[in-house]
C-alpha positions as CSV (number, residue, x, y, z in Angstrom):
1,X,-42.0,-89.6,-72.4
2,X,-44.8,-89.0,-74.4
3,X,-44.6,-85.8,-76.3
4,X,-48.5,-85.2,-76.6
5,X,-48.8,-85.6,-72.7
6,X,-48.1,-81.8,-71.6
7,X,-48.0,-83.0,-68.2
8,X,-45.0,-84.6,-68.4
9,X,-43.1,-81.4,-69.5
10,X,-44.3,-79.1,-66.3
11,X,-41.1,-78.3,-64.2
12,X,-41.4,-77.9,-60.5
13,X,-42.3,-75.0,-58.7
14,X,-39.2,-72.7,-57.8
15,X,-40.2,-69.8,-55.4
16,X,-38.2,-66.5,-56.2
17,X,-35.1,-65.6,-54.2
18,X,-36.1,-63.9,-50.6
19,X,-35.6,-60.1,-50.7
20,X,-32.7,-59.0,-48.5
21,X,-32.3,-57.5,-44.8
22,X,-31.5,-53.9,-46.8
23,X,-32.5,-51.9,-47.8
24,X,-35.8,-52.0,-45.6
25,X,-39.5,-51.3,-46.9
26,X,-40.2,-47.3,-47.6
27,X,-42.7,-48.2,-44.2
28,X,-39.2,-48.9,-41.9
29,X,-37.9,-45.7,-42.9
30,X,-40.7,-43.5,-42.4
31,X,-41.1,-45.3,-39.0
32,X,-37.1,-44.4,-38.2
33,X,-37.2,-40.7,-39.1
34,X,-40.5,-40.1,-37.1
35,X,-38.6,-41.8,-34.2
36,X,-35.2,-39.9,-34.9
37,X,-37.9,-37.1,-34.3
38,X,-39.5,-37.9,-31.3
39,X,-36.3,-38.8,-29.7
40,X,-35.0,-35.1,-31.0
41,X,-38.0,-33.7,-29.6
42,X,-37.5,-35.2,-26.1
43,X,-34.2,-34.3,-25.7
44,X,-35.0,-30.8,-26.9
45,X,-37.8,-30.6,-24.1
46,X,-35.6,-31.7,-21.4
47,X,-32.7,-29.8,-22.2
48,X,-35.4,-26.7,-22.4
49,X,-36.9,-27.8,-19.1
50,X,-33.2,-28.2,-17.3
51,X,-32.4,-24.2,-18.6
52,X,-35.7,-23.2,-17.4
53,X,-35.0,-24.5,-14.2
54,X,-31.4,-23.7,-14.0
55,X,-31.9,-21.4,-10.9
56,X,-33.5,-23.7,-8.9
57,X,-31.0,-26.3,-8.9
58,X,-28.6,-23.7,-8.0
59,X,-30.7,-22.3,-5.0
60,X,-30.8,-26.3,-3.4
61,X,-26.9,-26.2,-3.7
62,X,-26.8,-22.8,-1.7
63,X,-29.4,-24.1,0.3
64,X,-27.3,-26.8,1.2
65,X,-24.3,-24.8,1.6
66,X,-25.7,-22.7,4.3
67,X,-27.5,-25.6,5.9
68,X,-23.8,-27.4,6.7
69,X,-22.8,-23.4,8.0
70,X,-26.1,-22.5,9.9
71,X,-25.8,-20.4,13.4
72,X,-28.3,-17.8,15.1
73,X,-26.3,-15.0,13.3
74,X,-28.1,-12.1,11.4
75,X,-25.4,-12.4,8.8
76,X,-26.5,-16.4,8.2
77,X,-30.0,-15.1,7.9
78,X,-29.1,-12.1,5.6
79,X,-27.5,-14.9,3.7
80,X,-30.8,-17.2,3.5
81,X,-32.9,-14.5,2.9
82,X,-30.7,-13.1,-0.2
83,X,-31.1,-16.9,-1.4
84,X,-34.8,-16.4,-1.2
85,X,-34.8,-13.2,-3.3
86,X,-32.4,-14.3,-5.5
87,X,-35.0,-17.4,-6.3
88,X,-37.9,-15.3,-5.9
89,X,-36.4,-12.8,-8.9
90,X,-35.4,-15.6,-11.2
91,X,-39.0,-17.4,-10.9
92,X,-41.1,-14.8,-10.8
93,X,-39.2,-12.0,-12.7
94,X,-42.1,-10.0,-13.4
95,X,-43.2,-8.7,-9.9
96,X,-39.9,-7.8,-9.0
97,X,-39.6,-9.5,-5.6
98,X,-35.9,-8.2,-5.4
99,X,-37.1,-4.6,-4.3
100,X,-39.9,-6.1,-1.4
101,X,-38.7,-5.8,1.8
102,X,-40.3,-6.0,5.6
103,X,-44.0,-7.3,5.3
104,X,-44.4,-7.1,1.7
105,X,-41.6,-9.5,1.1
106,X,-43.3,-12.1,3.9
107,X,-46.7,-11.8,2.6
108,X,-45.1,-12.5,-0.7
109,X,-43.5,-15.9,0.4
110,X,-46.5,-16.6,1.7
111,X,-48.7,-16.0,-1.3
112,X,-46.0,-17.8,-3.4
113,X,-45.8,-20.9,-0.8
114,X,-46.7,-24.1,-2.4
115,X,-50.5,-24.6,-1.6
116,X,-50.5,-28.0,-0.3
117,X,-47.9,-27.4,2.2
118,X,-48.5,-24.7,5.5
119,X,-46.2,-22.1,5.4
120,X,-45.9,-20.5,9.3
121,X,-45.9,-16.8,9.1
122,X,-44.4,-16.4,12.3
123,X,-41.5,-18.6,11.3
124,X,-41.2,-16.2,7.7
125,X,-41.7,-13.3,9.4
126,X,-38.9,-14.5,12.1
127,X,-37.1,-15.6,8.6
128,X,-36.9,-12.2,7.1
129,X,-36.6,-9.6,10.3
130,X,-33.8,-12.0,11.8
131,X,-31.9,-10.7,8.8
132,X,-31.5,-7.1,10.6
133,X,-32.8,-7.1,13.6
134,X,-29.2,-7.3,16.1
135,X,-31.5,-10.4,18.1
136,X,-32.5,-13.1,16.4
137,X,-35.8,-14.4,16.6
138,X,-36.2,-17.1,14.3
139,X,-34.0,-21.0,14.8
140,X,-32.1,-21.7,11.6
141,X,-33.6,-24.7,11.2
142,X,-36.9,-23.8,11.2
143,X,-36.1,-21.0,8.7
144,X,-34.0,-23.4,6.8
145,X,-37.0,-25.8,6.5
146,X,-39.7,-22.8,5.6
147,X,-36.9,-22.1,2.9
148,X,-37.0,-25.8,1.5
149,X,-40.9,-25.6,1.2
150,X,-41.1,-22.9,-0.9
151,X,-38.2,-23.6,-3.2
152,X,-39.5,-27.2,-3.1
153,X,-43.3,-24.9,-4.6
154,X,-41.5,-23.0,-7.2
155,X,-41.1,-25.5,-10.5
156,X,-41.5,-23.9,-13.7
């Protein structure tokens, strides 16, 4: 070896150690708290959306219930009718549907019927006067179907 030759006293090139799995880059743990967020967010909306619609799933299960026990009796229609004020005042709490009775309370299904489905007035007029009327005048499954379309109309 020659001292006056420098090249002879280079060493060989060590690369520095590789940085560890943790902790991760300051960019990894902004990117984990903004999708802790989201995901927060998300379930917050649903659980929101599952209160606001809390009434609705629990005017299907009544529907249902009186679906298995229909019959042409006034009481079954009181029953279905109830259902449909009971809905009616929990959607649309403001116009107080609860104290409409007789034609006012049809024209209000009506005007409340989802839009891109025909609601029959003579089957929701059958629908609410079957509930007193001794006769009935309406079949329970066409008033249990008019009932389905306009609970099927009333997400929030």
């Amino acid at each position: 070896m020659n001292p006056q030759d420098p090249l002879s006293q280079l060493r060989d090139i060590h690369l520095p150690e590789t940085g560890g799995f943790w902790p991760p880059a300051p960019g990894w743990w902004i990117l984990a708290v903004l999708m802790i967020a989201a995901l927060a967010a998300l379930i917050w909306l649903i659980l929101k959306r599952r209160k606001r619609n809390r009434w609705l799933r629990f005017a299907r299960a009544e529907l249902a219930r009186l679906e298995r026990s229909a019959s042409p009796d006034p009481s079954w229609f009181s029953q279905l009718n109830t259902l449909l004020k009971q809905a009616a005042r929990a959607r649309y709490p403001d116009q107080h549907p609860e104290a409409l009775s007789g034609d006012a309370w049809v024209e209000f299904l009506l005007t409340t019927a989802p839009r891109d489905r025909i609601a029959s007035r003579p089957v929701a007029e059958a629908l609410v006067s079957s509930a007193w009327r001794p006769k009935v005048s309406a079949e329970p499954t066409e008033a249990l179907a008019f009932a389905r379309l306009w609970l099927g109309g009333q997400k929030c």
